[in-house]
C-alpha positions as CSV (number, residue, x, y, z in Angstrom):
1,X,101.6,-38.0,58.2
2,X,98.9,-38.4,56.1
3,X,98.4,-42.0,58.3
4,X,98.4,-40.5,61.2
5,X,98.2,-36.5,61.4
6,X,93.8,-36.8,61.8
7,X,94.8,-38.3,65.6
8,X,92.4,-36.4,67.7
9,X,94.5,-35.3,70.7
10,X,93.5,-33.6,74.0
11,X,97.1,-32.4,74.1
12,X,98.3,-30.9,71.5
13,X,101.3,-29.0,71.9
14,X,101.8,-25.9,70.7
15,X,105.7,-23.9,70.2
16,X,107.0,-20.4,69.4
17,X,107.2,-20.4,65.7
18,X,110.3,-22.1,64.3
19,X,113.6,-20.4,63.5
20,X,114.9,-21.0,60.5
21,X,118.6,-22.2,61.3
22,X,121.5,-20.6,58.5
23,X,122.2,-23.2,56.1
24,X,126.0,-23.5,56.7
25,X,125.1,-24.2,60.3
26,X,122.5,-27.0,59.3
27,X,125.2,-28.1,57.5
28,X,127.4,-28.4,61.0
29,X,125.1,-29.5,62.7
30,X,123.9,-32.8,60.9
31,X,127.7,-33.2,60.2
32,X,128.9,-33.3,63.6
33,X,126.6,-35.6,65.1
34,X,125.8,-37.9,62.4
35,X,128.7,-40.4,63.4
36,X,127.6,-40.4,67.1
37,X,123.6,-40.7,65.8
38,X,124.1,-43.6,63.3
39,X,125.9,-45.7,65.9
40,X,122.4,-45.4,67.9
41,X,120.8,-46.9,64.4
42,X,119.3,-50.6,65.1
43,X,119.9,-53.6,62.5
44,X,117.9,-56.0,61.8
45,X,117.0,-58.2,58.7
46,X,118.3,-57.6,55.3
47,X,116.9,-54.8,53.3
48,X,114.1,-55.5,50.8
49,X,116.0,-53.7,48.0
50,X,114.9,-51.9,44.9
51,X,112.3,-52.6,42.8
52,X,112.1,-55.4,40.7
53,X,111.7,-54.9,36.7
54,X,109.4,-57.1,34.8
55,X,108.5,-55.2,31.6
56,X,110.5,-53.2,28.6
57,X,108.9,-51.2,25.7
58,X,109.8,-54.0,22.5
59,X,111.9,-52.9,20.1
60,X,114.5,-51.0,21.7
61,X,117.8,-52.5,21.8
62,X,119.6,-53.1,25.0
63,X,122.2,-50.6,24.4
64,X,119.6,-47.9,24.9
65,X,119.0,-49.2,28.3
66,X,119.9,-47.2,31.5
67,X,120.7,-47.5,35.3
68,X,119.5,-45.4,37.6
69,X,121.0,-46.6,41.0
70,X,121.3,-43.7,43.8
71,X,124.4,-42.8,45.4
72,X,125.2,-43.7,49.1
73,X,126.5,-41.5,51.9
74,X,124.8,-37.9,50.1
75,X,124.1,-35.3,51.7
76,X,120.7,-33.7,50.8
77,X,118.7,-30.2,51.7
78,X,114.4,-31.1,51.3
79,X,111.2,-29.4,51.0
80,X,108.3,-31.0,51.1
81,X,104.6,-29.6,51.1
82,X,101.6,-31.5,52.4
83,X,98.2,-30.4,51.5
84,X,95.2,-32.3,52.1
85,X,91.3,-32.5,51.8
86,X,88.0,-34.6,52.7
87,X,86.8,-36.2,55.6
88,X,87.4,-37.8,58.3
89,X,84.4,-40.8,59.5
90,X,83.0,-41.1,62.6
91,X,80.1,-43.2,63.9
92,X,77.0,-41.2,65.9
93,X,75.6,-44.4,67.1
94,X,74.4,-46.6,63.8
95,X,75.2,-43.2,61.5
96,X,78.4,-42.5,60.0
97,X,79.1,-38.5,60.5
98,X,81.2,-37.2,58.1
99,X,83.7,-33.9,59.5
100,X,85.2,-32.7,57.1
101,X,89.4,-32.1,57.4
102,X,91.7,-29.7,55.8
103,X,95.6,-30.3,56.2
104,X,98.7,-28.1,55.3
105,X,101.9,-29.0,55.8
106,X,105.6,-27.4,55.0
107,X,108.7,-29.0,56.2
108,X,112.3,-28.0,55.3
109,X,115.1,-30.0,56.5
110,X,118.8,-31.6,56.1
111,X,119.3,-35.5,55.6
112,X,122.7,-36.9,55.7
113,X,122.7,-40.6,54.3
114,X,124.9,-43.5,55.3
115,X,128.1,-43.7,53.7
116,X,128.2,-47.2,52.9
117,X,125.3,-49.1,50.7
118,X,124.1,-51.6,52.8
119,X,121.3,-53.7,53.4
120,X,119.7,-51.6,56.6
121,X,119.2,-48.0,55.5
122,X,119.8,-45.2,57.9
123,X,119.6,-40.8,57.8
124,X,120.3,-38.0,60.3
125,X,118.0,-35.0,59.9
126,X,118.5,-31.4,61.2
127,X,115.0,-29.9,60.4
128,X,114.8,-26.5,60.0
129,X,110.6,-26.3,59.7
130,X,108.1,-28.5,60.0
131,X,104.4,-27.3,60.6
132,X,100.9,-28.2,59.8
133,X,97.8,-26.5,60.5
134,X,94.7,-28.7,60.7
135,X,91.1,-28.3,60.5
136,X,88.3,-30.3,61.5
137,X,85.3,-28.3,60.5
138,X,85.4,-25.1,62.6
139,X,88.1,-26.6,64.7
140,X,91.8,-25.5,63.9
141,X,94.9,-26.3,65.6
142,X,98.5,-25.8,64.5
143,X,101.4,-28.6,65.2
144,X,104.9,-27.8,65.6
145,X,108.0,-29.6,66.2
146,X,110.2,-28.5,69.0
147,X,113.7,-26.3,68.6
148,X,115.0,-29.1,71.4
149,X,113.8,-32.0,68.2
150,X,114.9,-30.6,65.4
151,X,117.8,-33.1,64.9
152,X,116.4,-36.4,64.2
153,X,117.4,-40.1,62.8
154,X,115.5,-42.4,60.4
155,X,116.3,-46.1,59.9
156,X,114.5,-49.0,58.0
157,X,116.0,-52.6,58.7
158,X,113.4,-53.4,55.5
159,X,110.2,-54.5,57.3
160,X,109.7,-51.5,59.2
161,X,110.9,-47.9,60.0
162,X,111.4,-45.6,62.5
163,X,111.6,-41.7,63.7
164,X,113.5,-40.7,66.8
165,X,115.5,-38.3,68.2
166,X,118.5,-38.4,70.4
167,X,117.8,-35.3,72.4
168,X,115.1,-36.7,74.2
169,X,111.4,-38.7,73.1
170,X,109.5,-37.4,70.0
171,X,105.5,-36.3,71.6
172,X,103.0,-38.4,69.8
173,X,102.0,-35.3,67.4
174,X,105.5,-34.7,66.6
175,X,105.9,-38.0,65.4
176,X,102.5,-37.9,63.4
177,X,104.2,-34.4,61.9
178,X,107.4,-35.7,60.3
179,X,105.9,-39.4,59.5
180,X,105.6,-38.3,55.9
181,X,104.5,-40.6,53.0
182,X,107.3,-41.2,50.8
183,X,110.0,-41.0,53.5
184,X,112.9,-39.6,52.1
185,X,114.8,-42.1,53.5
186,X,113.3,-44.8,51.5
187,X,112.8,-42.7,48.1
188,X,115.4,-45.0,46.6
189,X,112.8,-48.1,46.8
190,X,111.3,-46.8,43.4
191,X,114.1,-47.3,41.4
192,X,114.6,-50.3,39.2
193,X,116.6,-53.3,39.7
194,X,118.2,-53.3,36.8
195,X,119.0,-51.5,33.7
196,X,115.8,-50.2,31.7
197,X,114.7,-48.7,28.8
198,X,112.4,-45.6,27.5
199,X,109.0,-47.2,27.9
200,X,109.8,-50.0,30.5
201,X,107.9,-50.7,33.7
202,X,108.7,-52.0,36.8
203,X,106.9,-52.8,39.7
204,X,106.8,-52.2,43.4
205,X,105.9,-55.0,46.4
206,X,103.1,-54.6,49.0
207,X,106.2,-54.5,51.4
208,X,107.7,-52.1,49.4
209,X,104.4,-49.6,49.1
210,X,104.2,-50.4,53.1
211,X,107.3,-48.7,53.9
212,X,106.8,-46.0,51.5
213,X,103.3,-45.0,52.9
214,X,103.9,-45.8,56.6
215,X,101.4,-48.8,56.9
216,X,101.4,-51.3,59.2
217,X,101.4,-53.8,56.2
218,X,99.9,-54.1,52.6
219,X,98.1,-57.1,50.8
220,X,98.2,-56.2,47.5
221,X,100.1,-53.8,45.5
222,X,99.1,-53.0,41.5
223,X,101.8,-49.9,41.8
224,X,104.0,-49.8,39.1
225,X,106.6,-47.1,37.5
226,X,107.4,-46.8,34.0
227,X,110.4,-44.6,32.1
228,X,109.1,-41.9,30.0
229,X,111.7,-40.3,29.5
230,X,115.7,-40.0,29.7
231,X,118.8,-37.7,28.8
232,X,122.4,-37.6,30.1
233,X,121.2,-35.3,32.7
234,X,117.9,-36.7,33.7
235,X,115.3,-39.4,33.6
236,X,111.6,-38.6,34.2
237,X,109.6,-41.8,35.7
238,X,105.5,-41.8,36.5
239,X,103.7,-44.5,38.8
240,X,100.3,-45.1,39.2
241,X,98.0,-47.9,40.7
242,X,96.3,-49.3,43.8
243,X,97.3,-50.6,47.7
244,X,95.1,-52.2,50.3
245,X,97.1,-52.9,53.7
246,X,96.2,-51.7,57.1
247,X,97.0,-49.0,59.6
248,X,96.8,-49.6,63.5
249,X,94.4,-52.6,62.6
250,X,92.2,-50.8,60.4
251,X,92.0,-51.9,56.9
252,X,92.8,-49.0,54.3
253,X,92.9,-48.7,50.1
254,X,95.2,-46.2,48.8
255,X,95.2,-45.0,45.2
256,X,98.4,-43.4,43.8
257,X,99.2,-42.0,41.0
258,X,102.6,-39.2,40.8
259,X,105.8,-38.4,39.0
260,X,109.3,-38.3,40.0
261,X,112.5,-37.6,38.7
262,X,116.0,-38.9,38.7
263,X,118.9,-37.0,38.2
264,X,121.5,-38.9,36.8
265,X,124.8,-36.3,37.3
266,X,123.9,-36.5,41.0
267,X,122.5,-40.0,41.1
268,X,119.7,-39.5,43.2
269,X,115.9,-38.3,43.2
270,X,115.2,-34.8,42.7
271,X,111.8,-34.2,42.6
272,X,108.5,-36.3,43.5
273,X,104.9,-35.2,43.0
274,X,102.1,-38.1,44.6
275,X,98.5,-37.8,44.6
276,X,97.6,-40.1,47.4
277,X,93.6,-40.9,48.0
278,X,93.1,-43.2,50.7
279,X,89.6,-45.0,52.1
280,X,89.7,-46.2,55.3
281,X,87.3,-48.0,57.4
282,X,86.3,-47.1,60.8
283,X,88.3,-48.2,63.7
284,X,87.1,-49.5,67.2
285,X,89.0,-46.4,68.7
286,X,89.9,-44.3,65.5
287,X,88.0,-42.5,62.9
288,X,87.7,-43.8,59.2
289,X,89.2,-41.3,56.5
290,X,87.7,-40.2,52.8
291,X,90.5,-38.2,51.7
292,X,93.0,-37.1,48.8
293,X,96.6,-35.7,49.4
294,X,98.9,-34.1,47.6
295,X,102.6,-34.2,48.3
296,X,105.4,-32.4,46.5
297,X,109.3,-32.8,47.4
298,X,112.4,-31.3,46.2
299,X,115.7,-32.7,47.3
300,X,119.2,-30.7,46.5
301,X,122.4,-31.4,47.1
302,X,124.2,-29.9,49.9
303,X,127.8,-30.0,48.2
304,X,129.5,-27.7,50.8
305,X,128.7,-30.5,54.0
């Protein structure tokens, strides 16, 4: 969203505000028509699979190393909260005018995985909220998506993903709502390859970063994770470093830096905290961005789906 949520629209949609659906009947919901949605789910070229270790902290013996592989087929409950600040960049003629944009975000919502690990990755979603109010300057608006789109599927056939619902077609702000960095989806991207140790580092491809961040495609990629930590019930990972890609034709630089953690009882990614500031240039039909977000997401699992 962070891509894509500064869209200037002349009509923005506006609902009732969301009610927050009991978790047992999330539960049902995402349950019973995850079979029939995932059979809608498109294939397409193998998967570009985990990242790829090239580094380990020397003089620790092998037998300290770890895996940290995520389980297939889960079945997760997510929060996630957006928040960001700057400015978005227009031009006045030769001048560039700077408006300056405030975003918050909150979504809350349930994601049933495939069962099988396979090379195209695919997710149902029952969202229970997801809102954002926006200001530009003086200007604020609120977006919303709709009771009738609440359940939702997410693919990736490893160049490219995708947001739809099979109720009916997602309205270009609803899609700009949900298209979060860090798709939850694609979390699993960050972990290594292979078995590492305290200290280790691994990096992650352009194509990889692309995925993760929603752009179109990325150049260069200096992002890179490293272990700091690891018990029998957890390991604590933190990434830092620099993108440029591009974004509806627009060239963009990112620069990340966050934490995440893996929990290693329920194989899977608990917790991520990114600091996201992105420059982009000015577009022919879209305005350049100065800006700095913040996202923060929990994931728990729903053991009684």
């Amino acid at each position: 969203m962070i891509t894509r949520i500064y869209r200037r629209s002349n009509d923005l949609r506006r609902s009732n505000p969301p009610r927050p659906l009991p978790r047992a009947a999330a539960c049902r919901a995402v349950a019973s028509l995850a079979s029939l949605a995932l059979l809608c789910i498109p294939l397409g070229r193998p998967f570009a699979g985990p990242a790829r270790a090239f580094g380990q902290a020397p003089g620790l013996p092998a037998t300290d190393a770890v895996t940290l592989a995520a389980k297939a087929g889960r079945t997760d409950r997510v929060e996630a909260v957006l928040r960001v600040g700057g400015h978005i960049k227009t031009l006045d003629g030769k001048e560039i005018r700077q408006l300056k944009l405030k975003v918050a975000g909150e979504f809350r919502y349930a994601e049933r995985h495939r069962l099988a690990a396979v090379s195209n990755w695919a997710a149902v979603r029952h969202y229970e909220r997801a809102i954002a109010a926006i200001q530009v300057e003086q200007n604020e608006s609120t977006r919303e998506l709709r009771d009738s789109r609440r359940l939702l599927a997410a693919a990736c056939d490893g160049s490219q993903a995708w947001l739809w619902s099979p109720n009916g077609p997602l309205t270009r702000d609803e899609l700009d709502l949900i298209d979060l960095p860090a798709n939850t989806l694609l979390l699993d991207l960050l972990l290594p390859a292979q078995a590492v140790a305290v200290g280790a580092t691994w990096e992650h491809s352009p194509e990889q970063m692309a995925l993760l961040l929603g752009l179109d495609a990325a150049s260069v990629s200096t992002v890179a994770s490293t272990l700091k930590s690891c018990t029998a019930q957890e390991a604590r990972m933190e990434l830092a470093g620099k993108v440029e890609g591009a974004i509806g034709g627009v060239a963009t630089e990112l620069e990340l830096a966050g934490k995440y953690t893996f929990d290693r009882v329920s194989n899977q990614i608990t917790w991520l905290a990114l600091r996201i500031q992105e420059r982009r240039s000015i577009g022919h039909v879209s305005p350049g961005l100065d800006v700095i977000a913040n996202l923060q997401v929990s994931i728990a699992p729903l053991a009684e789906c």
